[in-house]
Backbone as CSV, one residue per row, in Angstrom:
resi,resn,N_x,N_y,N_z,CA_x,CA_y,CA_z,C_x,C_y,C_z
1,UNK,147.766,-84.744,35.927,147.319,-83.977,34.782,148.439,-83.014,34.390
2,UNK,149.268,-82.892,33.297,149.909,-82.232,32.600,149.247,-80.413,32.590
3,UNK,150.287,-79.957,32.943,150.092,-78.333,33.206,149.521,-78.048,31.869
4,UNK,150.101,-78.006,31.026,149.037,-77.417,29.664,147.680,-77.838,29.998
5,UNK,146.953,-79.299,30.010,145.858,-79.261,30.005,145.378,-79.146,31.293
6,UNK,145.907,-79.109,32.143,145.136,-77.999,33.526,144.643,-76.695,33.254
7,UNK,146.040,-75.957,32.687,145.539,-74.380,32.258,144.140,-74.291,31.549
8,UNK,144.173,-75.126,30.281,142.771,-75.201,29.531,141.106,-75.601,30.353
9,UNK,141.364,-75.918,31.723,140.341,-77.045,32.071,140.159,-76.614,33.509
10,UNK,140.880,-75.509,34.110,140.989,-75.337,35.113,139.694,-74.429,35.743
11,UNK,139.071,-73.438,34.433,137.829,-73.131,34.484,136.703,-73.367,34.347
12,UNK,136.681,-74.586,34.067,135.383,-75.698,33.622,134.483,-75.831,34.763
13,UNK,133.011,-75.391,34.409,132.104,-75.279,35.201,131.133,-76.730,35.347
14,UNK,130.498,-77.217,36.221,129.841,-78.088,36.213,129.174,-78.220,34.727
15,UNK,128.179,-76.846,34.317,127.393,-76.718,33.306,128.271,-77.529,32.430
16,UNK,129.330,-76.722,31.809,130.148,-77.494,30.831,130.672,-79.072,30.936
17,UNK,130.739,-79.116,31.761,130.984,-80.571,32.201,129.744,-81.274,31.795
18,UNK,128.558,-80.784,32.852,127.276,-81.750,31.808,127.244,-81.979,30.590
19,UNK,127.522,-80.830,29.543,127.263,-80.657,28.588,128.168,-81.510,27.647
20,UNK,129.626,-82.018,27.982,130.383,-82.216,27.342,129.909,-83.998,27.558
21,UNK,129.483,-84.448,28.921,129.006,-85.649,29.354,127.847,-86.303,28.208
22,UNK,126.881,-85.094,27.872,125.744,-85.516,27.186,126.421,-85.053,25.841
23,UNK,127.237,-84.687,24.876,127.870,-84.766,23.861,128.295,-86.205,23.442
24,UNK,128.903,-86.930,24.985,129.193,-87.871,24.786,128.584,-89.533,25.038
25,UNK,127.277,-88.562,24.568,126.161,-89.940,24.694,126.249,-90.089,26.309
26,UNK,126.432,-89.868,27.021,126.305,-90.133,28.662,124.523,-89.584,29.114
27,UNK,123.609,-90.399,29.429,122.560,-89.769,30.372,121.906,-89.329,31.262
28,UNK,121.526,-88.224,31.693,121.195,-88.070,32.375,120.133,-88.927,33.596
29,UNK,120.420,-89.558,34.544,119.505,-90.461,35.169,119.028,-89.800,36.007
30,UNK,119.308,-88.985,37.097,118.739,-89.061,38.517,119.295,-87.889,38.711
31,UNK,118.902,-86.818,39.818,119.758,-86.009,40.152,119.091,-85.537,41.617
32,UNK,120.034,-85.234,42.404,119.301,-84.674,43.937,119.768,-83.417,44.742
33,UNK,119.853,-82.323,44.791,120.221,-81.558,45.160,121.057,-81.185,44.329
34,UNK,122.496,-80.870,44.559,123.839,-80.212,43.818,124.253,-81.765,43.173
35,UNK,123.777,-83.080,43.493,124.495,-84.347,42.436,123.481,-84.511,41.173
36,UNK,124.513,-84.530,39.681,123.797,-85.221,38.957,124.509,-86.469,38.391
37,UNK,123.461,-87.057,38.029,123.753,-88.356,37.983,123.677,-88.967,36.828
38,UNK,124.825,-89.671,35.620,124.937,-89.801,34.395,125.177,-91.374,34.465
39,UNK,124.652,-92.001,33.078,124.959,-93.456,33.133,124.830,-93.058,31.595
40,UNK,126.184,-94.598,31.262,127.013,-94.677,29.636,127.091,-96.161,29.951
41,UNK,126.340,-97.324,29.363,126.384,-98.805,29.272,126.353,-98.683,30.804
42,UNK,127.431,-99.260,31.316,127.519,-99.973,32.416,127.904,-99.504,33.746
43,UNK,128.469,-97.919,33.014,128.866,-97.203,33.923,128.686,-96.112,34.527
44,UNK,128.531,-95.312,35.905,127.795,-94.393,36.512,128.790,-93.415,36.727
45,UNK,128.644,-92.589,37.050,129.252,-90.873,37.502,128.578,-89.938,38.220
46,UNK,128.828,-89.274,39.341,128.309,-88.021,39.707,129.182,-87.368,39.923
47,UNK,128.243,-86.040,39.503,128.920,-85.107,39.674,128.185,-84.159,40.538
48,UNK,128.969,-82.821,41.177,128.342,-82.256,41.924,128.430,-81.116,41.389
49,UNK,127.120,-80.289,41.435,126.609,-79.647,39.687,126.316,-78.166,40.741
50,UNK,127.321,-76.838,40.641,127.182,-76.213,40.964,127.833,-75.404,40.057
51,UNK,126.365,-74.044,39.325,126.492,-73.747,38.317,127.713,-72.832,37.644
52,UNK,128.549,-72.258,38.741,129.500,-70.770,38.043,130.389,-71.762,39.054
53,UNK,130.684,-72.802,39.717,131.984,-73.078,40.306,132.976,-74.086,39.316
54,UNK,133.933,-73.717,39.681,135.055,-74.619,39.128,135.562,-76.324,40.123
55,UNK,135.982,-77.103,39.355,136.796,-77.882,40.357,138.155,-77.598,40.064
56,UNK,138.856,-78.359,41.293,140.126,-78.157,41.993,140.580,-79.135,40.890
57,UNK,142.423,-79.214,40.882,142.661,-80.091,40.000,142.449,-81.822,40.292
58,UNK,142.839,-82.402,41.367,142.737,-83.486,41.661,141.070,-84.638,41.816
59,UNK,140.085,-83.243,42.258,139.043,-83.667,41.830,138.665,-83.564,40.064
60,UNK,139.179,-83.250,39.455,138.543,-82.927,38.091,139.796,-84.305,37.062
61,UNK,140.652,-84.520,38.210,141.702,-85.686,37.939,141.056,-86.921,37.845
62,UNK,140.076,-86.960,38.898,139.367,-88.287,39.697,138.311,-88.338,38.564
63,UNK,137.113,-87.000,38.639,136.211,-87.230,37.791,136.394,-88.205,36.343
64,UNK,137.816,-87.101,35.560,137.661,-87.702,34.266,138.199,-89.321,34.057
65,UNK,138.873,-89.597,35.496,139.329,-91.318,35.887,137.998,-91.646,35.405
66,UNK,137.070,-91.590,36.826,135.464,-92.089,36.842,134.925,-92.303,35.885
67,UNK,134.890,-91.215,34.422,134.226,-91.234,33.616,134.725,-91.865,32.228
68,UNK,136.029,-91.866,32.732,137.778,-92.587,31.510,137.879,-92.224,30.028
69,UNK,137.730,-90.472,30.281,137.997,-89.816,29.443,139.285,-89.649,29.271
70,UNK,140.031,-89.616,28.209,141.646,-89.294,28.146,142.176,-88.387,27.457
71,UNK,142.926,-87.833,26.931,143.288,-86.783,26.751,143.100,-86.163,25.212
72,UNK,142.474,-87.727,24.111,142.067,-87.289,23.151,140.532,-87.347,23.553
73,UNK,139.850,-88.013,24.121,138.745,-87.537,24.417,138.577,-86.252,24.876
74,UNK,139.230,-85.321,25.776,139.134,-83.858,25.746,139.125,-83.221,24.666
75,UNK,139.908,-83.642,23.453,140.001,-83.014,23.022,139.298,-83.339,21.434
76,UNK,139.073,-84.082,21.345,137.029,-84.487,20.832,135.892,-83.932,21.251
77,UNK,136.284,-83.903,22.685,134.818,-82.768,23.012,134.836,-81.368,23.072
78,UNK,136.397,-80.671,22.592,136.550,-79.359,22.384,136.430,-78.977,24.024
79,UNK,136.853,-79.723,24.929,137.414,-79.290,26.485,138.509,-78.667,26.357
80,UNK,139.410,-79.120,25.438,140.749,-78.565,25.188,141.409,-78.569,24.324
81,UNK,142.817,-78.123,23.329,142.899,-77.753,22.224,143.692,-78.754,21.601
């Protein structure tokens, strides 16, 4: 992940993360404790949904792999500028 969009993304809370997930048509399916659980066609994601924490960079690297958001998709969902 390119340092500019780390700086922008580096405070991103689970909440926002849901939120940007269900912006992007992703649904909510299942959730159990701290995982929630999103499905888009064919494909699944969890995340681990803890409300005022941030992720680290390499997990938030992996996530947006998982979910194959790219860097204009961030910036479609107003994640970043």
């Amino acid at each position: 992940m390119k340092p500019e969009i780390w700086n922008q993304l580096k405070n991103i809370t689970a909440g926002e993360l849901s939120k940007a997930l269900k912006n992007d048509q992703w649904f909510e399916r299942a959730s159990g404790g701290s995982a929630l659980v999103y499905k888009k066609g064919s494909r699944w994601v969890s995340i681990h949904s803890h409300p005022s924490k941030t992720y680290g960079p390499s997990q938030l690297r992996d996530l947006f792999k998982d979910i194959g958001w790219t860097e204009p998709d961030l910036k479609r969902l107003k994640l970043i500028k």
